[in-house]
ChimeraX commands (.cxc) that place a marker at each C-alpha (Angstrom):
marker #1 position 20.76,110.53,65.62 radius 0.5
marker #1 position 21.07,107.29,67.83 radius 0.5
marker #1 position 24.18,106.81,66.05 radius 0.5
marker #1 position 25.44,109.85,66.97 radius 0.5
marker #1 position 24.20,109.84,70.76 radius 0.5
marker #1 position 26.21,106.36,71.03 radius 0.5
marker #1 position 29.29,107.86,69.62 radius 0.5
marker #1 position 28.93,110.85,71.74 radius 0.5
marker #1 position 28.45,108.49,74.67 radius 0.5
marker #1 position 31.55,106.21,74.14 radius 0.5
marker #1 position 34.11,109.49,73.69 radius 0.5
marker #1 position 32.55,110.53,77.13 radius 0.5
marker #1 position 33.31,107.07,78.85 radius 0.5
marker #1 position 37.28,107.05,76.98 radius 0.5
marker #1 position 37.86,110.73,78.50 radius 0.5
marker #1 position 37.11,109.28,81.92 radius 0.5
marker #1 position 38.93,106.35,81.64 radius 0.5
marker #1 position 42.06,108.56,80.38 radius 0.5
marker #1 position 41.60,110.73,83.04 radius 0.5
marker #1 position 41.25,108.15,85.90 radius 0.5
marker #1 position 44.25,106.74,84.69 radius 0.5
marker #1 position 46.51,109.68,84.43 radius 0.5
marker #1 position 46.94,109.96,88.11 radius 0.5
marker #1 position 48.71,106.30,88.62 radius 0.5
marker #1 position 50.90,107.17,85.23 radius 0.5
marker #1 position 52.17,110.56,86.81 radius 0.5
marker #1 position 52.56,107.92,90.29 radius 0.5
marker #1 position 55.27,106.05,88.65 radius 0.5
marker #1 position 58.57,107.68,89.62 radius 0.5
marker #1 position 61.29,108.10,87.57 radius 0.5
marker #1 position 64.51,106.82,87.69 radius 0.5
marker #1 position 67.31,109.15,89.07 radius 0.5
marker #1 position 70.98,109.00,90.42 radius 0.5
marker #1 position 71.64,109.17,94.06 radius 0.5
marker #1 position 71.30,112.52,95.84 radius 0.5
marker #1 position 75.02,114.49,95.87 radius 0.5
marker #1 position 75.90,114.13,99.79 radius 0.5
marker #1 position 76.69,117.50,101.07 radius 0.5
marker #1 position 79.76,116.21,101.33 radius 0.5
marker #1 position 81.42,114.17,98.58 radius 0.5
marker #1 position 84.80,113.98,98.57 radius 0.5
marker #1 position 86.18,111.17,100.86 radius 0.5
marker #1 position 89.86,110.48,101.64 radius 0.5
marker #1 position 90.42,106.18,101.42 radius 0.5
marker #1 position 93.95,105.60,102.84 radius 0.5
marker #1 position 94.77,101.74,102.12 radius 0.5
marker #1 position 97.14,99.28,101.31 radius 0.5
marker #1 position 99.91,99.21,98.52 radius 0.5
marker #1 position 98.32,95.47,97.75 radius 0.5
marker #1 position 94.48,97.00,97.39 radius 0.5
marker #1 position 95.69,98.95,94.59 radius 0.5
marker #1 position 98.66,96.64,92.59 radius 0.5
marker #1 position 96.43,93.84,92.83 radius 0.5
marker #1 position 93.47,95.64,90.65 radius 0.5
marker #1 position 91.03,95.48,93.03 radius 0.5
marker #1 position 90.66,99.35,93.98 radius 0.5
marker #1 position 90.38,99.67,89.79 radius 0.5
marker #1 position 87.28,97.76,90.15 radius 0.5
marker #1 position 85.32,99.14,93.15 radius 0.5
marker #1 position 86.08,102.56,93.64 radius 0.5
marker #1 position 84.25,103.14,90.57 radius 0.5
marker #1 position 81.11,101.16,91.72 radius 0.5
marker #1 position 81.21,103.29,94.38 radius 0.5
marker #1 position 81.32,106.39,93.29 radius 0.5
marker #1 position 78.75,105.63,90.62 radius 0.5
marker #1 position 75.86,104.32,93.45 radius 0.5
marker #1 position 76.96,107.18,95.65 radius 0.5
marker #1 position 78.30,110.36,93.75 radius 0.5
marker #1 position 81.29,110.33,96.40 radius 0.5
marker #1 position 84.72,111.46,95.08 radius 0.5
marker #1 position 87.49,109.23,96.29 radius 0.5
marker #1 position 90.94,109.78,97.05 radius 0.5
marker #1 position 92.55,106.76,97.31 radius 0.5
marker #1 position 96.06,107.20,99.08 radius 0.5
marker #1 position 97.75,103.60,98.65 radius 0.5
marker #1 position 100.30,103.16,101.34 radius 0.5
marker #1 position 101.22,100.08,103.98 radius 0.5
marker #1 position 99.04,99.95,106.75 radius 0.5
marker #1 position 100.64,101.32,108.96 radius 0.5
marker #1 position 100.87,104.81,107.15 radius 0.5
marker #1 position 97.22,104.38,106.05 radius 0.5
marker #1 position 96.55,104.26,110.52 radius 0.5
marker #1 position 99.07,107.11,110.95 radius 0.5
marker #1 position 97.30,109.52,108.59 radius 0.5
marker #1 position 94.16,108.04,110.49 radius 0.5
marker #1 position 95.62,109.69,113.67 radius 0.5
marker #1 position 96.53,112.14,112.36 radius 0.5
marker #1 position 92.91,113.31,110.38 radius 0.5
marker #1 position 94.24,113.14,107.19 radius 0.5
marker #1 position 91.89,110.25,105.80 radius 0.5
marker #1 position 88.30,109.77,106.68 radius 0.5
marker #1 position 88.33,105.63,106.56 radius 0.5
marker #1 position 90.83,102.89,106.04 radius 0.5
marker #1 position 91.33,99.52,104.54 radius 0.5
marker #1 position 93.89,98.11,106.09 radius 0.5
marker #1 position 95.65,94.27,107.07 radius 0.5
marker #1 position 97.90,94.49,110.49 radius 0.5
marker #1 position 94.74,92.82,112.78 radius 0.5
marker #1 position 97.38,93.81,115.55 radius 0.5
marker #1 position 98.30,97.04,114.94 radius 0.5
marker #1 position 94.84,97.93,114.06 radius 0.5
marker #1 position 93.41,96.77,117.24 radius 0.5
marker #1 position 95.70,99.02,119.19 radius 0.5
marker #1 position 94.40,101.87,117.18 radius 0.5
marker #1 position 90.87,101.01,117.75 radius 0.5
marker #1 position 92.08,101.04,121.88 radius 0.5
marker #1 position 93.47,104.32,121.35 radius 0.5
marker #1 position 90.88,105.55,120.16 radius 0.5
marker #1 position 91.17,106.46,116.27 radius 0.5
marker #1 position 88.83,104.90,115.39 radius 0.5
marker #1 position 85.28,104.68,115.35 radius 0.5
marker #1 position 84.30,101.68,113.15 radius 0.5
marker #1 position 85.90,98.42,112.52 radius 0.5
marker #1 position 84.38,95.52,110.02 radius 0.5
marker #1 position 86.01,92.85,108.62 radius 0.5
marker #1 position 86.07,92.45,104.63 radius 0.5
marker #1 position 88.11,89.77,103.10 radius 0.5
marker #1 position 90.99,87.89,103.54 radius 0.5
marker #1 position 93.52,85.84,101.44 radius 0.5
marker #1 position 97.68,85.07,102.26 radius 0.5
marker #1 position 100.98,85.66,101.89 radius 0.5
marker #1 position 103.05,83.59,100.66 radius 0.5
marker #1 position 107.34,83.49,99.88 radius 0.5
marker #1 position 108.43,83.76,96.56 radius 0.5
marker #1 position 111.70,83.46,94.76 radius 0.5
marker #1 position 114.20,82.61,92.01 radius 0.5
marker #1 position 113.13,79.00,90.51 radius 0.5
marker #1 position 116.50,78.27,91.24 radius 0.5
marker #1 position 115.21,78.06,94.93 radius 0.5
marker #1 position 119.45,78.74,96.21 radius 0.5
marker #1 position 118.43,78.42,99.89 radius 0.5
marker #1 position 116.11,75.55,99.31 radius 0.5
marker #1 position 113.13,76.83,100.93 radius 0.5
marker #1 position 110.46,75.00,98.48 radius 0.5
marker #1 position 107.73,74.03,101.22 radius 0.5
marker #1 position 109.46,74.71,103.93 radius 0.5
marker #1 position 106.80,76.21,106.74 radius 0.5
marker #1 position 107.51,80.35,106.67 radius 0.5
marker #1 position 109.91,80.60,109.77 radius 0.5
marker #1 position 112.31,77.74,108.28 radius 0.5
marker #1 position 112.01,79.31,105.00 radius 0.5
marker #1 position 113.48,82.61,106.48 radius 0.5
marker #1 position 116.01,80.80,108.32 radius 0.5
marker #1 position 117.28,78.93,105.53 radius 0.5
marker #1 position 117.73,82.14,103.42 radius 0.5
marker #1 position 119.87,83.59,106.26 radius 0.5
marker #1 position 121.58,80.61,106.74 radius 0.5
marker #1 position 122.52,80.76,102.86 radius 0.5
marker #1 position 122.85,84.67,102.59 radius 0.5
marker #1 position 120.69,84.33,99.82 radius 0.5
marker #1 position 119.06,88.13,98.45 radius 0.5
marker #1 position 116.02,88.89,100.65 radius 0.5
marker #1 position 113.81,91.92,99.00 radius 0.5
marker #1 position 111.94,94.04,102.39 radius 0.5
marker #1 position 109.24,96.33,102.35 radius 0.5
marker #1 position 110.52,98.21,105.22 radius 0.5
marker #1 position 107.88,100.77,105.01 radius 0.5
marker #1 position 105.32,99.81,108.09 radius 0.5
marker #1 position 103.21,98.14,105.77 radius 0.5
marker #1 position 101.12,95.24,106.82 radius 0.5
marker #1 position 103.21,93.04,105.11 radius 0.5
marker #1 position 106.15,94.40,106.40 radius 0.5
marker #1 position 105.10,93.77,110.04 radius 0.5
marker #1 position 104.08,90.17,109.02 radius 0.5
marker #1 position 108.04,89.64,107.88 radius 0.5
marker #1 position 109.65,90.93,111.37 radius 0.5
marker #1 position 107.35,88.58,112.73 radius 0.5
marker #1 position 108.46,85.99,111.24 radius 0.5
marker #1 position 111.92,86.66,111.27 radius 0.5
marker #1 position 111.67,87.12,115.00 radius 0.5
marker #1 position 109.96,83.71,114.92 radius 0.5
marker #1 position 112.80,82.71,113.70 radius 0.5
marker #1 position 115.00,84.19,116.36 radius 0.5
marker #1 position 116.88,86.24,113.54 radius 0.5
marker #1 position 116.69,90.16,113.51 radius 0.5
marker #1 position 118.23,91.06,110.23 radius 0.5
marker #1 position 116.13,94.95,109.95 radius 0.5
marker #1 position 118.91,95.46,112.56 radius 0.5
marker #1 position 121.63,93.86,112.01 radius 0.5
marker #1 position 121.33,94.96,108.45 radius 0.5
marker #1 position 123.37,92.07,106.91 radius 0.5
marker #1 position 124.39,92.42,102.40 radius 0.5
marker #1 position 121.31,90.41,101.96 radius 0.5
marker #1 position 119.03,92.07,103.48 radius 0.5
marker #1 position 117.73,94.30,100.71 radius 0.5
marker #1 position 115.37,97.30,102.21 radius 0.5
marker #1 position 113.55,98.52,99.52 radius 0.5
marker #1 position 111.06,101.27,100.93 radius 0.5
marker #1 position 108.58,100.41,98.47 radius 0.5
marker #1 position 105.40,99.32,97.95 radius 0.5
marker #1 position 104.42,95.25,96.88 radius 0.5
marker #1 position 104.52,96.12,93.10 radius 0.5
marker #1 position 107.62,97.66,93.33 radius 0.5
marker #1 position 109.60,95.18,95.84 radius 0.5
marker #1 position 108.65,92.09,93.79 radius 0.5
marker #1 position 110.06,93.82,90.86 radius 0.5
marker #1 position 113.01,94.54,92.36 radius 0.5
marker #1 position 112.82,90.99,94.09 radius 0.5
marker #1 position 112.63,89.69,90.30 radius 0.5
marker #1 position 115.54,91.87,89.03 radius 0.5
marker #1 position 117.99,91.27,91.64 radius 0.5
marker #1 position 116.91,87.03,91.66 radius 0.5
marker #1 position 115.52,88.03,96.18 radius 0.5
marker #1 position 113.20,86.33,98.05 radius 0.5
marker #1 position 110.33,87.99,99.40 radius 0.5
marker #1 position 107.34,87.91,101.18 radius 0.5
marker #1 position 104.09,89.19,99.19 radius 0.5
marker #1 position 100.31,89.17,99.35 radius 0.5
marker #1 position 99.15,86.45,96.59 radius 0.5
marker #1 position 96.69,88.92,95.08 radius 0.5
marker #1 position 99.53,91.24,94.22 radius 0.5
marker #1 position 102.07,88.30,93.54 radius 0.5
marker #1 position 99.00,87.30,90.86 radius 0.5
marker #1 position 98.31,90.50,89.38 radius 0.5
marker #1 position 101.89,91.05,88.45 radius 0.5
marker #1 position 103.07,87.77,87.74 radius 0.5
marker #1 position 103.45,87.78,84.19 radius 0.5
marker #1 position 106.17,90.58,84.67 radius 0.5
marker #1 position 108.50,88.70,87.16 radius 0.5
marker #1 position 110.95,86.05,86.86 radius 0.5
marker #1 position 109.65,84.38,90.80 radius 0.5
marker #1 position 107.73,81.57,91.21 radius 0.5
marker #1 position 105.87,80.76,94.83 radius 0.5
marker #1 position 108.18,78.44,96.89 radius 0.5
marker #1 position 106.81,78.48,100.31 radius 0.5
marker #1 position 102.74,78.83,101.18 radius 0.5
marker #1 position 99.96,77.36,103.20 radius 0.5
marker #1 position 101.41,78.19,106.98 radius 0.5
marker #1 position 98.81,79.05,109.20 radius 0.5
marker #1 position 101.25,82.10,109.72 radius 0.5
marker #1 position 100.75,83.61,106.89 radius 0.5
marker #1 position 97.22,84.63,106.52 radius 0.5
marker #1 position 95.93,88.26,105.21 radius 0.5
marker #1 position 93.06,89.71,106.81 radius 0.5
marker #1 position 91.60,93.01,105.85 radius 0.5
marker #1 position 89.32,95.08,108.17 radius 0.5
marker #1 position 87.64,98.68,106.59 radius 0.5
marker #1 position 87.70,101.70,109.49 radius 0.5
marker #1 position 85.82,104.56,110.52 radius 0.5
marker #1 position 88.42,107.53,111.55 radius 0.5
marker #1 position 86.55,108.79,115.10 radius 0.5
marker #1 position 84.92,111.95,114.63 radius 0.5
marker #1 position 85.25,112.69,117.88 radius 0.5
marker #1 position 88.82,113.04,117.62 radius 0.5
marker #1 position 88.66,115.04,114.38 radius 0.5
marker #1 position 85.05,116.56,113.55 radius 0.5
marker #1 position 86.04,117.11,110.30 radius 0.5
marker #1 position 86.46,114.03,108.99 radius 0.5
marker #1 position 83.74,113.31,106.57 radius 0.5
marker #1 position 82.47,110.12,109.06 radius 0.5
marker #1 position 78.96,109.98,106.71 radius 0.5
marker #1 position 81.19,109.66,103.58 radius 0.5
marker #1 position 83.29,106.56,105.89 radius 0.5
marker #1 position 80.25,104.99,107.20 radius 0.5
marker #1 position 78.38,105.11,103.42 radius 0.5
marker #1 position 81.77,102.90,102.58 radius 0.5
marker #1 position 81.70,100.97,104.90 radius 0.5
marker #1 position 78.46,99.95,104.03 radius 0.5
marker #1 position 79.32,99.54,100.37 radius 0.5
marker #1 position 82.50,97.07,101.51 radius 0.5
marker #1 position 80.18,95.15,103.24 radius 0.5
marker #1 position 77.14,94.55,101.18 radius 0.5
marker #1 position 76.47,91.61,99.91 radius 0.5
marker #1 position 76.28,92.81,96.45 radius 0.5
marker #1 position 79.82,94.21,96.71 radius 0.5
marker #1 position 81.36,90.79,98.64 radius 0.5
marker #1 position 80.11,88.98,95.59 radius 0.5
marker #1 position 82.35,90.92,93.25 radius 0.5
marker #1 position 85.21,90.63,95.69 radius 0.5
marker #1 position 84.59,87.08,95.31 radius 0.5
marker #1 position 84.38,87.01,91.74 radius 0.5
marker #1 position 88.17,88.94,91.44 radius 0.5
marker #1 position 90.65,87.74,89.60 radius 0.5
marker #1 position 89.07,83.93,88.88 radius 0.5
marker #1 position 88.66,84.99,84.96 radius 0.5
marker #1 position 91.99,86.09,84.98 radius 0.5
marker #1 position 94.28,84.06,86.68 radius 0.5
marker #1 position 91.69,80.69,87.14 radius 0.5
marker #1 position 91.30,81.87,91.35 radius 0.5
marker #1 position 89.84,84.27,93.57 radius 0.5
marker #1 position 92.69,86.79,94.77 radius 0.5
marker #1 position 90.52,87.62,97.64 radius 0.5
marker #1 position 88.28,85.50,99.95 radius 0.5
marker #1 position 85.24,88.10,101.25 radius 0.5
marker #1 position 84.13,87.91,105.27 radius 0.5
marker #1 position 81.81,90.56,105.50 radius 0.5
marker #1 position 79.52,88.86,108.59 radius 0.5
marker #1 position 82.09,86.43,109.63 radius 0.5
marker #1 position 83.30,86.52,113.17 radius 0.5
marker #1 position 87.33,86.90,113.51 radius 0.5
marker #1 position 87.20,83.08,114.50 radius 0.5
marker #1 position 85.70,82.52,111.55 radius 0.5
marker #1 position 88.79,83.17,109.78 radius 0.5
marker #1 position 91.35,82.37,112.12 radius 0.5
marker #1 position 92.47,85.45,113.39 radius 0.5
marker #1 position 91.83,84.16,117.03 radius 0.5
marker link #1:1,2 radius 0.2
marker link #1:2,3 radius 0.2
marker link #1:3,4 radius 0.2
marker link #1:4,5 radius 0.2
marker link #1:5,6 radius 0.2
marker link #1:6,7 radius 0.2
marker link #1:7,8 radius 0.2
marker link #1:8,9 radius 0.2
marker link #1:9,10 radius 0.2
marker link #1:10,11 radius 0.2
marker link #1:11,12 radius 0.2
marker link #1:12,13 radius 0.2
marker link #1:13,14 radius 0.2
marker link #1:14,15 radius 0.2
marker link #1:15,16 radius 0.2
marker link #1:16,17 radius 0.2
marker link #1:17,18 radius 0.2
marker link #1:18,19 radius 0.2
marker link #1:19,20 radius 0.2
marker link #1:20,21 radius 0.2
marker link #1:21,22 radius 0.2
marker link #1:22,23 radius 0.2
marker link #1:23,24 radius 0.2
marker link #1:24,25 radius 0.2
marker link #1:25,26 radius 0.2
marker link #1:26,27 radius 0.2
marker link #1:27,28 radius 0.2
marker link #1:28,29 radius 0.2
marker link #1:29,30 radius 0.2
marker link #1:30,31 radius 0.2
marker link #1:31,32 radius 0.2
marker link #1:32,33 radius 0.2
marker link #1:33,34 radius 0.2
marker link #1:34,35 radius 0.2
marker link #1:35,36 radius 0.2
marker link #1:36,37 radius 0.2
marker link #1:37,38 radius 0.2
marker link #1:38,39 radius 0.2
marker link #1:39,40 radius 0.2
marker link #1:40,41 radius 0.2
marker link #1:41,42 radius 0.2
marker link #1:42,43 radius 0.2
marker link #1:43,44 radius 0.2
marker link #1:44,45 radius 0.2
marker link #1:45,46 radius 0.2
marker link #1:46,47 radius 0.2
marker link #1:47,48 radius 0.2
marker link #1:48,49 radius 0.2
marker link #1:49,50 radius 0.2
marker link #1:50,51 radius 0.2
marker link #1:51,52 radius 0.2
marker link #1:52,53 radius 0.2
marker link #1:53,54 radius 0.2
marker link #1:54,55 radius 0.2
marker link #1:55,56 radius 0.2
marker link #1:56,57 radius 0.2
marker link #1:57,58 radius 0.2
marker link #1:58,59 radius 0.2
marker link #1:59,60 radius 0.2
marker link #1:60,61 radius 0.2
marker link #1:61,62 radius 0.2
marker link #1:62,63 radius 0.2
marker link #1:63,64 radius 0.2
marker link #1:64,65 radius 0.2
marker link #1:65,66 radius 0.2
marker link #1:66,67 radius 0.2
marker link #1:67,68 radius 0.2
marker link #1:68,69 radius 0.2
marker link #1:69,70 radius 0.2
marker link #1:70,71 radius 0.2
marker link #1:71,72 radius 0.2
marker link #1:72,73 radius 0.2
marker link #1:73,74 radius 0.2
marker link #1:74,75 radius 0.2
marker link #1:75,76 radius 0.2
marker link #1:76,77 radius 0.2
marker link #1:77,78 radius 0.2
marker link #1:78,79 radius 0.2
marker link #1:79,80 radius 0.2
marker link #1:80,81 radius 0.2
marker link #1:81,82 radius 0.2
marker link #1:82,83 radius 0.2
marker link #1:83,84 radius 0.2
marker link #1:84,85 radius 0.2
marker link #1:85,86 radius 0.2
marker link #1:86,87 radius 0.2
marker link #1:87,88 radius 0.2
marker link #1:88,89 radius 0.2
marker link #1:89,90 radius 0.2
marker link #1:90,91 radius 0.2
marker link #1:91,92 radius 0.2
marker link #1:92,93 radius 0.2
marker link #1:93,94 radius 0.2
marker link #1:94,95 radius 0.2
marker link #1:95,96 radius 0.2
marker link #1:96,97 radius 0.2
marker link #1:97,98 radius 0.2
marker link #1:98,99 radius 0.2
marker link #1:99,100 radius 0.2
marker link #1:100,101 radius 0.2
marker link #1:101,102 radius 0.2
marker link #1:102,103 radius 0.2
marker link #1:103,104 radius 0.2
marker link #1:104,105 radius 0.2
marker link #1:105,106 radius 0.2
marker link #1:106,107 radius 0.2
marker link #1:107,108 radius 0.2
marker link #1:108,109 radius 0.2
marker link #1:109,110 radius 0.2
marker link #1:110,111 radius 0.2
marker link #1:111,112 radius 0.2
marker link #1:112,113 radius 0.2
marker link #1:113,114 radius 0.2
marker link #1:114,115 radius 0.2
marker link #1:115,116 radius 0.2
marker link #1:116,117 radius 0.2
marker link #1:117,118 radius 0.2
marker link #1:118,119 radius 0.2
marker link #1:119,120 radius 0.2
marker link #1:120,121 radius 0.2
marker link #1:121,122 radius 0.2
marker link #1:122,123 radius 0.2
marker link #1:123,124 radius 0.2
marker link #1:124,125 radius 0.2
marker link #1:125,126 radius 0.2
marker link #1:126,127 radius 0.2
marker link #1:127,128 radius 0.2
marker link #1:128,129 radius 0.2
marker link #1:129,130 radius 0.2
marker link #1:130,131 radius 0.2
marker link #1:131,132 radius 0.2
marker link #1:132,133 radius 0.2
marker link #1:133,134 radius 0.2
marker link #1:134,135 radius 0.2
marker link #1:135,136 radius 0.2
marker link #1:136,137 radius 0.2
marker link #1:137,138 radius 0.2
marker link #1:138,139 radius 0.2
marker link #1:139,140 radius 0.2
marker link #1:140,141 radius 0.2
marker link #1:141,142 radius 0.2
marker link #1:142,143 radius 0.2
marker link #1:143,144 radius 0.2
marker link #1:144,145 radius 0.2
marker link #1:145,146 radius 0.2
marker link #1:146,147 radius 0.2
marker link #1:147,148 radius 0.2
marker link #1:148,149 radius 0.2
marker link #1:149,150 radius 0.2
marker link #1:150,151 radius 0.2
marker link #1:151,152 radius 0.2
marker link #1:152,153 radius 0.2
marker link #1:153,154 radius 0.2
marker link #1:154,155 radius 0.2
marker link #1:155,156 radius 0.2
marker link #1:156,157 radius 0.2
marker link #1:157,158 radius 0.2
marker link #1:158,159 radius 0.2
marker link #1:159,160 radius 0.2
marker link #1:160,161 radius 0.2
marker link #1:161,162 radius 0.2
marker link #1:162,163 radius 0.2
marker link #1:163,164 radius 0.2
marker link #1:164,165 radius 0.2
marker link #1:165,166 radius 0.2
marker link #1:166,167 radius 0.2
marker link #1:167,168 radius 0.2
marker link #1:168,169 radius 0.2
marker link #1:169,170 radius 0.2
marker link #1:170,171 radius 0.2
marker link #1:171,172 radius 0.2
marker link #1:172,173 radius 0.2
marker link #1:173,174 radius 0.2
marker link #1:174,175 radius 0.2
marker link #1:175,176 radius 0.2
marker link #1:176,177 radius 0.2
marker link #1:177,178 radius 0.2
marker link #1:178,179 radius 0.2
marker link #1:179,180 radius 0.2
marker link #1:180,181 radius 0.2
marker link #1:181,182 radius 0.2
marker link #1:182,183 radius 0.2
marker link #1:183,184 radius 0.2
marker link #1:184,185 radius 0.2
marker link #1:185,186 radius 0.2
marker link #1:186,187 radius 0.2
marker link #1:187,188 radius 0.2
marker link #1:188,189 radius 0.2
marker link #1:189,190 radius 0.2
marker link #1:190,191 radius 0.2
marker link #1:191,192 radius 0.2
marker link #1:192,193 radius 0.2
marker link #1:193,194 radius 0.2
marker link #1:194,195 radius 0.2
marker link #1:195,196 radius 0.2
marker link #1:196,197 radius 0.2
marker link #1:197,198 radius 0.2
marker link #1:198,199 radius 0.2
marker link #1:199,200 radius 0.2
marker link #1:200,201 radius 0.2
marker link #1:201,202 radius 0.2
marker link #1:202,203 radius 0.2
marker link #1:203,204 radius 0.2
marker link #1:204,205 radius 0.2
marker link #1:205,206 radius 0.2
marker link #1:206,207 radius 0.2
marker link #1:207,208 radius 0.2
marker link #1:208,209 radius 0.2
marker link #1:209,210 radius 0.2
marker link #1:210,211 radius 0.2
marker link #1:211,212 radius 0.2
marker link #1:212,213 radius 0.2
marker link #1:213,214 radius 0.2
marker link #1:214,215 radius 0.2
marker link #1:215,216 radius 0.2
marker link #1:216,217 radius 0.2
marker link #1:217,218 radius 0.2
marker link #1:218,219 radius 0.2
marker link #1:219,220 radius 0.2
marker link #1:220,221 radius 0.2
marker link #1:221,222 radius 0.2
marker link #1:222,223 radius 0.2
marker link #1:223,224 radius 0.2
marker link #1:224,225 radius 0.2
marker link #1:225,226 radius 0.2
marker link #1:226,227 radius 0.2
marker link #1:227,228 radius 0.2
marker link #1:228,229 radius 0.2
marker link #1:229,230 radius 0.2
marker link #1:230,231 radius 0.2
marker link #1:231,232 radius 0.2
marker link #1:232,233 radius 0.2
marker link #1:233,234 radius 0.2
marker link #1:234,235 radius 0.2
marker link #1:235,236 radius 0.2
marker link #1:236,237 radius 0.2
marker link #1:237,238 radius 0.2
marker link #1:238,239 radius 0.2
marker link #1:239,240 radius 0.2
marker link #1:240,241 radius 0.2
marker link #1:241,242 radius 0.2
marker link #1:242,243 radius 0.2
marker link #1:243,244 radius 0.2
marker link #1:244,245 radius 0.2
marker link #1:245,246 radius 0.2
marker link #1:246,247 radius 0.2
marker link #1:247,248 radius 0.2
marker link #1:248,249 radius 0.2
marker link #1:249,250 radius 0.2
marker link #1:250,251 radius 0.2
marker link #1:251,252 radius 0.2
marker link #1:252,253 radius 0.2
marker link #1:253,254 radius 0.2
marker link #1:254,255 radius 0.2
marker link #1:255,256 radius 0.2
marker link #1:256,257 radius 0.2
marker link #1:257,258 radius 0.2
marker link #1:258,259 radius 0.2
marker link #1:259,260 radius 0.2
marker link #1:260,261 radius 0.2
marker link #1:261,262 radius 0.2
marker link #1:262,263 radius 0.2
marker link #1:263,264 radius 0.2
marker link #1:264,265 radius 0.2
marker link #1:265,266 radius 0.2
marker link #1:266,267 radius 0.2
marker link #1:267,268 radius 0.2
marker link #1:268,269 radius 0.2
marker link #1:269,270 radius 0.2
marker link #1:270,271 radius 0.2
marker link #1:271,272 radius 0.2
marker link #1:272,273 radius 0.2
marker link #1:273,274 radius 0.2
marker link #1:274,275 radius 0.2
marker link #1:275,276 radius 0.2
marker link #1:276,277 radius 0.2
marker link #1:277,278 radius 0.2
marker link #1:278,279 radius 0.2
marker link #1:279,280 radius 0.2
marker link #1:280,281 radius 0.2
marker link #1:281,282 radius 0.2
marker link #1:282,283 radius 0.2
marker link #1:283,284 radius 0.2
marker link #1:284,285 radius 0.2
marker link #1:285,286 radius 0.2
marker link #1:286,287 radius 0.2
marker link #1:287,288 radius 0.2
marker link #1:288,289 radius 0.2
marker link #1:289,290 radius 0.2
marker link #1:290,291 radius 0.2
marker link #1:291,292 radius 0.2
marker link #1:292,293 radius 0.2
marker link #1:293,294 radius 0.2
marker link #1:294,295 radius 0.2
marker link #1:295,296 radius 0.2
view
């Protein structure tokens, strides 16, 4: 009988235990995806060189995965991505004309502007170099291939790169978008596209190294002038103001924004393209001051 009372006993002790522990088991929550915003989809209008360089491929996933956003990415030059910004057809931008993109912040179009990353452009050509630009500093280099006539591949499409060349040219105190001279080749395209046709027709041209990188292997152009102070790439993420189109979806642009930023997400920026091609396409700023990285 003592036998049993013990047993009896030590069952009564185990179903208090279980039970006194039951309530911190059920505390321990369970893992679940992010909450579906109320609204997901988001409209991303950015650059021609976000997108041919890879780099889109790689985060736009990550962010739809942390966030449940849909994103339509609409790759374009800047200065399309800030006129479909004015005109509320995207909800945030990632862009690289500083200039341009400061007057649109002073007009008003936007809301929010952070900086992201940076790298540069640089002038590439036929290994054959026929205007002898190797090293030259980037306004010499365009005078040179003037001088010689030599094929000269041009965006022509209000990209950011685009701008950069007429500002160089102008630096150079030629105008050839209006004189139009034989060798002055207007493409209309995107980066990917004018370096191929750059490649095919044995042009110069000016390009973004991340793109230049990412589609190297294709193109018969090797980098012959770089390093100018000129010729840095700076990219900034925007806001599109609400309060100049309430429909934009600013909590899908702001969550974004936030994701360009992080630190988690500026590490894998960094990280781009150094397995690949042995160097970082991309230099991330989030934090950095515009001083920081020479923009003023």
């Amino acid at each position: 009988m003592q036998r049993r009372n013990q047993l009896i006993t030590l069952f009564l002790l185990l179903a208090v235990m279980l039970s006194a522990c039951a309530p911190a088991a059920a505390a321990i929550p369970a893992t679940s995806s992010p909450a579906k915003p109320a609204n997901p989809n988001l409209i991303l209008a950015t650059t021609t060189s976000t997108q041919d360089s890879g780099l889109l491929d790689v985060l736009v996933p990550m962010f739809q995965d942390q966030s449940r956003y849909k994103v339509q990415t609409v790759a374009v030059g800047s200065g399309q991505a800030m006129e479909m910004g004015q005109q509320g057809n995207a909800d945030i931008l990632l862009v690289h004309s500083p200039a341009a993109e400061q007057q649109f912040m002073d007009d008003g179009w936007g809301k929010d502007r952070k900086l992201v990353m940076h790298n540069d452009f640089i002038i590439v050509g036929p290994a054959a170099d026929p205007a002898k630009i190797k090293s030259l500093a980037a306004s010499d280099a365009f005078k040179a291939i003037a001088t010689s006539q030599a094929p000269f591949a041009a965006r022509a499409d209000k990209s950011g790169t685009s701008t950069k060349e007429l500002g160089i040219w102008k630096k150079a105190g030629i105008d050839p978008s209006t004189d139009k001279p034989a060798w002055y080749i207007e493409t209309g395209q995107g980066m990917g596209q004018t370096l191929t046709i750059a490649s095919e027709k044995g042009a110069y041209t000016l390009t973004d190294r991340a793109t230049y990188l990412a589609n190297k292997a294709n193109l018969q152009l090797d980098v012959l002038s770089e390093g100018d102070p000129s010729l840095l790439n700076v990219y900034h993420v925007i806001t599109v103001n609400p309060d100049k189109w309430p429909k934009v979806n600013n909590v899908g642009a702001l969550a974004f924004m936030k994701f360009m930023t992080d630190p988690a997400t500026q590490a894998v920026i960094g990280k781009f393209g150094v397995d690949k091609f042995g160097q970082q396409l991309f230099i991330p700023d989030a934090g950095k001051s515009e001083q920081d990285v020479g923009l003023k």
